[in-house]
N, C-alpha and C positions, 0 to 999 in steps of 0.2 A: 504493500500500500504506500508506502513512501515513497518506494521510486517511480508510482503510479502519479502519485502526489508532485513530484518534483517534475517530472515530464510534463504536468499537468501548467505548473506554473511557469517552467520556462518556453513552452510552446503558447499555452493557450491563454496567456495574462491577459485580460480584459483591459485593466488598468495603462499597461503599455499600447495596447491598440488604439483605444481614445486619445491617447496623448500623440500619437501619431498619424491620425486620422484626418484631420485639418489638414495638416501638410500633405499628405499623399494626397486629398481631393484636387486642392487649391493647386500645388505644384507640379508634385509627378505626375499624377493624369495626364494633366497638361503637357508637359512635356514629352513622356510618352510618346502619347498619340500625336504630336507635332513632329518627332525624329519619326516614328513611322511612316504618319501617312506622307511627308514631303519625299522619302526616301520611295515609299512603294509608288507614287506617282513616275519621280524621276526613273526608278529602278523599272518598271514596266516599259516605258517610254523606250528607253535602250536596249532594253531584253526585247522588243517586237524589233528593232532595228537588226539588232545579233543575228535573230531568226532568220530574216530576209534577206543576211547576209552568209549567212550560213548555209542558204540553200542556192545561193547562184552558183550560176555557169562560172563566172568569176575567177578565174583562184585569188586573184587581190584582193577581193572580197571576201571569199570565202574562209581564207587560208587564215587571217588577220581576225577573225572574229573567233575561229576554233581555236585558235589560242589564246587568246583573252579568257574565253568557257573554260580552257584548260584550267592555268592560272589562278585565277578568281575562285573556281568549285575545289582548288588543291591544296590554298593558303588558309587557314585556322581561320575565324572571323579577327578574331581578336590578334591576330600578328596582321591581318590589313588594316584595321583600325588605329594600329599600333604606325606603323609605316606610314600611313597616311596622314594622320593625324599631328606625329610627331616631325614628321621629314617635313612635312609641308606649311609646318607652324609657322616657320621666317616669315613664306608668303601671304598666309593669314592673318600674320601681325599686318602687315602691310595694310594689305585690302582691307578688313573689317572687322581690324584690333582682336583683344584675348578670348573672344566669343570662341568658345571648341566648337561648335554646333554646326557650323558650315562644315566644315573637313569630316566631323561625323556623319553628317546627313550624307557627305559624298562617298564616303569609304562602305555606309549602309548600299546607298548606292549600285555602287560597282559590284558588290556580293551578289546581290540582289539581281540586276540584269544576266550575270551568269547564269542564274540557274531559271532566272524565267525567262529567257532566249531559249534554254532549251527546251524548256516546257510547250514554248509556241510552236518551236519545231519539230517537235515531236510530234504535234496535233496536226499544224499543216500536214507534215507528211501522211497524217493518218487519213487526212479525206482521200476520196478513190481518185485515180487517173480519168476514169470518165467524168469525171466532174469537169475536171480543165479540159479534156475534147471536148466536149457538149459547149462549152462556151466560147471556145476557139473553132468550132464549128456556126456558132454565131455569128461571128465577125469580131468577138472583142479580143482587142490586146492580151498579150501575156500579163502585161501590168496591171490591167483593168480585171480581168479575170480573178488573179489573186486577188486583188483590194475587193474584187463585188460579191465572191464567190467562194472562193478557196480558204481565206485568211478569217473570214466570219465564222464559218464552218471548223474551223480547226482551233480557235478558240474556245469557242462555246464545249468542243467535245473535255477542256482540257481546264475549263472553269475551276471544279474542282482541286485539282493539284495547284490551280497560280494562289487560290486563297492558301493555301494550307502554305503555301512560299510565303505570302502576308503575314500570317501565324507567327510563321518563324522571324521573319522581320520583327515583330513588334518584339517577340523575346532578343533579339539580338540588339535590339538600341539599348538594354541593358548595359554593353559593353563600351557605351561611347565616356563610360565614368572612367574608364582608363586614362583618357586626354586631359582630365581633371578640371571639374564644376564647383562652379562656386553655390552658395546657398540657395539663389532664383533658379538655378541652372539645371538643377538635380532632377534627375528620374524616378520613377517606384525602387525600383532597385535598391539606388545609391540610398534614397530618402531611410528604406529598409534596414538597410547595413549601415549606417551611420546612427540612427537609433537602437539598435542590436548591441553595435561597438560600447556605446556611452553607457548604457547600461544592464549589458550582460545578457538582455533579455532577447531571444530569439523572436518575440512574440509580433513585433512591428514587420520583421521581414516576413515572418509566415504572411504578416498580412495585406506585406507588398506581394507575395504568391497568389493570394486571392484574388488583387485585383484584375492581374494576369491572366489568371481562370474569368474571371468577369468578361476580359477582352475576348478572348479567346474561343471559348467554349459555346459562345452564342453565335461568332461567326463559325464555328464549324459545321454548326447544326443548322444555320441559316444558307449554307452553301449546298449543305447535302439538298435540303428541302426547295431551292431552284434547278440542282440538277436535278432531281425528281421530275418537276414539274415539265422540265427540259425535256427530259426523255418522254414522262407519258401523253404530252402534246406532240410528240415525234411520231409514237406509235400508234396512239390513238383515233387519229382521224377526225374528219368532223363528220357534217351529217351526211355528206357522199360517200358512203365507205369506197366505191369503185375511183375515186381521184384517189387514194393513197399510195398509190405505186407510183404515181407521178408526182405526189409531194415535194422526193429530194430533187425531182430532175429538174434540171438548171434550162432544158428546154421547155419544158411544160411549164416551168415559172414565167419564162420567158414570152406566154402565149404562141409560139411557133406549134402547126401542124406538127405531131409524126409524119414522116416521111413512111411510104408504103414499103412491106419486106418485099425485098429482091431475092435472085437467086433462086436455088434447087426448090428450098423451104416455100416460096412466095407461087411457083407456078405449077406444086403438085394440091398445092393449096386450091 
């Protein structure tokens, strides 16, 4: 019972939570969800460019982006945060004085696009090759085709995994306390372990853990619950069930006739 007792009070003190509960609302929320979402904007942005560069014809293109993926998916988060944040401090001084925030948000950044460039390309490649005949039998561009057709398509299949990249983003701003914040500056994290430190008590940072689950766990379940909806509006059809085999096709969207079968098939017909 005492060590029941003692676990009791160093994990789950009330007393230590309220007293850091102010601060986590007011600051670390805030900041948080400021290092994430500026990062998952920026970091999406450049992970769709990766993608598109990762799949040309190109090799200047191609070759330059598969090793950034390499790079980026290879380095610890916290040794490029480290690297970026510290190496590139002179020029931050410069630009926009001892704010870490910038060089943080960029080093989340660059993590970030690695592995959601490949995420996109993984989806593009997963739509069919008749998707891009069917629309290059249209008359559209290769460039047109992807942006209207291919790149929509290979997204949406791939929804799922770019949140759960998000996810992980939001736990990795944790680590921008490496470049070291002052008191307005501070994340759930820092705010956590800084009131842990001062007095012994683990109970502030379990309850930087909570908030984290707060983040987290809603967008997990609010992601599965569009891809849901994703799929059973794909396979369910509306009130024509006989239009559902032409749903995906990129010509029957397109309003174009089928063209009549030819060959063996068409004239024993």
């Amino acid at each position: 019972m005492e060590t029941l007792r003692t676990l009791w009070e160093t994990f789950f003190d009330l007393e230590s939570m309220r007293e850091a509960l102010p601060e986590m609302l007011t600051v670390g929320l805030r900041n948080t969800l400021l290092l994430a979402l500026i990062s998952a904007i920026l970091g999406t942005l450049l992970g769709m460019l990766l993608a598109i560069a990762g799949l040309s014809r190109t090799r200047w293109l191609r070759w330059p982006a598969r090793i950034y993926t390499d790079v980026f998916r290879g380095l610890p988060a916290a040794v490029t945060i480290l690297l970026i944040g510290v190496g590139l401090a002179p020029l931050g001084l410069t630009w926009w004085g001892p704010n870490p925030y910038p060089l943080g948000i960029l080093a989340l950044s660059l993590i970030a696009a690695a592995y959601i460039g490949e995420i996109f390309r993984s989806g593009i490649q997963s739509v069919e090759a008749s998707q891009l005949e069917a629309t290059r039998a249209l008359g559209l561009s290769h460039g047109a085709a992807m942006r209207l057709v291919i790149i929509p398509q290979g997204v949406r299949r791939v929804l799922p995994a770019w949140v759960n990249q998000l996810i992980a983003l939001i736990k990795d701003s944790s680590l921008v306390y490496f470049l070291g914040l002052v008191a307005s500056q501070r994340e759930l994290f820092r705010i956590g372990q800084d009131y842990a430190a001062n007095t012994g008590n683990e109970s502030a940072l379990l309850l930087a853990g909570l908030f984290y689950l707060a983040i987290t766990v809603p967008l997990t379940h609010l992601v599965n619950w569009v891809d849901r909806r994703l799929r059973d509006g794909r396979a369910g059809g509306g009130p024509d069930a006989d239009s559902d085999s032409d749903s995906d096709d990129p010509v029957a969207l397109a309003g174009e006739t089928a063209l009549p079968a030819t060959g063996k098939g068409a004239s024993h017909a």
